[in-house]
N, C-alpha and C positions, 0 to 999 in steps of 0.2 A: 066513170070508167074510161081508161084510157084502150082507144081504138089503135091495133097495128096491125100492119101488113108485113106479111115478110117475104121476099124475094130473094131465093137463092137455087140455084139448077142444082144445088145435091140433094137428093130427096131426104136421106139419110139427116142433111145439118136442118133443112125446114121441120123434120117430124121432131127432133130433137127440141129444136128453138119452141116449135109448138108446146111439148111437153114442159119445158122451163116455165114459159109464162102461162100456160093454163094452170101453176099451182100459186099466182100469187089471182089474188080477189079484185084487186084496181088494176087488170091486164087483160081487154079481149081480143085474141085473134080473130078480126072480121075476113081475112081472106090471104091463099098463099100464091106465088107465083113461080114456075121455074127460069124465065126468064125476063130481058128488061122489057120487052114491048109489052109483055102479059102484065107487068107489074106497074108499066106506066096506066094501062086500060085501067085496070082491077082500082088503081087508086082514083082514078075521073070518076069509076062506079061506087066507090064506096065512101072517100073523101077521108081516111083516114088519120088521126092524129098522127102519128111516125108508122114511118116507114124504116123497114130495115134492110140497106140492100147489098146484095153483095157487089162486088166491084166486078169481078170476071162473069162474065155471062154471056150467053147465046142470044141470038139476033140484035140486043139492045144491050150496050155493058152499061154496068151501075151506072158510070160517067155522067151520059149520056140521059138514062134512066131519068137521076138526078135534076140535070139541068131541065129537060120537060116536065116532070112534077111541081117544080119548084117555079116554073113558068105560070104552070095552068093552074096549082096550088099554094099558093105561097104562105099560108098557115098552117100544111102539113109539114112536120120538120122529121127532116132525114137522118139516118146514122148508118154510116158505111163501115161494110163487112168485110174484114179483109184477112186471107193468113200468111201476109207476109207484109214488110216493111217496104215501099217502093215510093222514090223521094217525088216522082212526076206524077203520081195516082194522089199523092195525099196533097201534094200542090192545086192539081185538079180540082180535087175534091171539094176543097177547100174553097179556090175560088167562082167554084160553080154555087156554093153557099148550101154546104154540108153540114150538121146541127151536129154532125158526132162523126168520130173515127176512132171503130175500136179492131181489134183482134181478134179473130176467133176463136182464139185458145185462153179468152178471161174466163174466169168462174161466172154459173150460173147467176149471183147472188148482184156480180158486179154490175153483169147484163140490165138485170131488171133496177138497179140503182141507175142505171147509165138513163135511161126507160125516162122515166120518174124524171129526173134532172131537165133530159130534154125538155120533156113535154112543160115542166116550168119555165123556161126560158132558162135554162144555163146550157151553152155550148159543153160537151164531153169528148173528151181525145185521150189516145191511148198518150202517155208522156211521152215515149221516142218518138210517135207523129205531131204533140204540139212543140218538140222542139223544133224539128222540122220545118212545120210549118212558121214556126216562128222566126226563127234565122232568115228564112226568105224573105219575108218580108221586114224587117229591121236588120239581122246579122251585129248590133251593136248591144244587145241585150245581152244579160246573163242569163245562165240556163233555169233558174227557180223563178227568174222574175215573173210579175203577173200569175201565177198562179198556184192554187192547192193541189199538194197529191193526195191521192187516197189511195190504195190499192195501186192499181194501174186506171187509175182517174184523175186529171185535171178539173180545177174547177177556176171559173171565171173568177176575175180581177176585182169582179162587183162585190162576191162573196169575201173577199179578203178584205175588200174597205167598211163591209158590215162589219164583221168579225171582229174589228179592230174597235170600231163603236161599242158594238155589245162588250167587249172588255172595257173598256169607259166607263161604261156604267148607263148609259143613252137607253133610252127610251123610245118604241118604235115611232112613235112620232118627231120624237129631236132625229133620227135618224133617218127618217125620210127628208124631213126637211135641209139637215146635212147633205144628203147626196141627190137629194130632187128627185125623189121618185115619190109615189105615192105612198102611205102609210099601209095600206093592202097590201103591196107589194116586199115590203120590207117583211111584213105578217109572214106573208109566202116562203121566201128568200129564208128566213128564220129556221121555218118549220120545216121547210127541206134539209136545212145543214142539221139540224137535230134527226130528221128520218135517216139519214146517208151516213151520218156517222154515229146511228145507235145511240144519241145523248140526250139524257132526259131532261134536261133546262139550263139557260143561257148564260151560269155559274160555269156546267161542266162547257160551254163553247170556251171562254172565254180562258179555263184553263188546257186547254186543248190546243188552243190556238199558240199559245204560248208556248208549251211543253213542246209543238212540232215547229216550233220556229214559222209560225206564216205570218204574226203579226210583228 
C-alpha cells in the first residue's frame, strides 16, 4: 500500500485528490494538510511514502515545505502541485530535490500513474516543466532528449535504455548486468512500464517503443 499525504489550502482540490485516490486499491490517504507547516508536521507524524504538495500556501509554501521534508525524510518522495507554469518555482522545485512536477488540471488516471512511478523510483514532470527544467541546467540538449512522453508524463532516461534492451531481445538479467543495476530492479522498472502504458508483455514494449519513436 502506498502511503500519501496531501497538502493543499483548497479544501474543495484536497476532498477531490481524496476521492481520486481512494478508488484505486494500492493508494492510502494517511493524512491531509491545508497548509506547508501542517504538512511538514503531519509528514514527521506519519512518515509517509509521497507526498503531494501544492506550491502556493499559507504560513509554509510547498518550496519551503519541500526542502524540510526532504531534510527530515529523505525516502518520502515529493510531487508538486501546481496550476500554472512558472520558470523560478519549477527551478526551485527542482533543485530543492522534487520526485514530480505536475499540473493540476491532469486527468485523474494520470495522477495516480504519476503516484505509482514515483514511489518506484522514476522522477515524473509535467513535459513544459521537464523542458524547463532541463534547458537550465544544460540549455544544449534537444527538447525529446532523455526522455518518454506519455500523456502529459515524462519518464526517466533509465526507462528508455531498458526499453531499448527489451527490443534486443535481453533478458532481465543481461539487462541488469548491461546497465548495472540489480536484476530486481529491472523486474520492477519492467512491470511498471507495462502498468503505465496498459501493455501486457515485453513484445507489445518493444513495439511501442518503436511506433512512438523512443528508442
Amino acid at each position: 500500500m502506498i502511503k500519501v499525504l496531501i497538502a493543499d489550502d483548497q479544501t474543495l482540490f484536497r476532498t477531490m485528490l481524496e476521492t481520486v485516490l481512494a478508488s484505486d486499491n494500492e493508494i492510502e490517504v494517511i493524512g491531509t494538510a491545508a497548509n506547508g507547516m501542517d504538512a511538514v508536521q503531519l509528514a514527521l507524524k506519519y512518515k509517509p511514502d509521497i507526498v503531494l504538495l501544492d506550491i502556493q500556501m499559507p504560513q509554509k509554501n510547498g518550496i519551503e515545505a519541500l526542502g524540510d521534508i526532504k531534510e527530515k525524510l529523505p525516502k518520502s518522495k515529493i510531487i508538486m502541485l501546481t496550476t500554472f507554469e512558472n520558470v523560478e518555482s519549477i527551478i526551485a522545485s527542482a533543485n530543492a530535490g522534487a520526485d514530480g512536477y505536475l499540473l493540476k488540471n491532469m486527468k485523474p488516471d494520470i495522477l495516480i500513474m504519476a503516484i505509482k512511478c514515483v514511489y518506484n523510483g522514476i522522477v515524473m514532470i509535467h513535459k513544459e516543466s521537464y523542458d524547463i527544467i532541463f534547458a537550465s541546467k544544460s540549455g544544449a540538449h534537444t527538447k525529446n532528449e532523455g526522455r518518454i512522453e506519455f500523456g502529459d508524463i515524462s519518464f526517466d532516461r533509465t526507462d528508455i535504455r531498458i526499453m531499448a534492451q527489451v527490443a534486443d531481445g535481453r533478458t532481465n538479467k543481461e539487462i541488469a548486468q548491461i546497465l548495472n543495476y540489480s536484476e530486481g530492479t529491472i523486474k520492477n522498472r519492467i512491470s511498471n512500464i507495462l502498468s503505465i502504458t496498459g501493455l501486457s508483455d515485453r513484445t507489445q514494449i518493444s513495439v511501442f517503443a518503436l511506433k512512438n519513436n523512443i528508442i
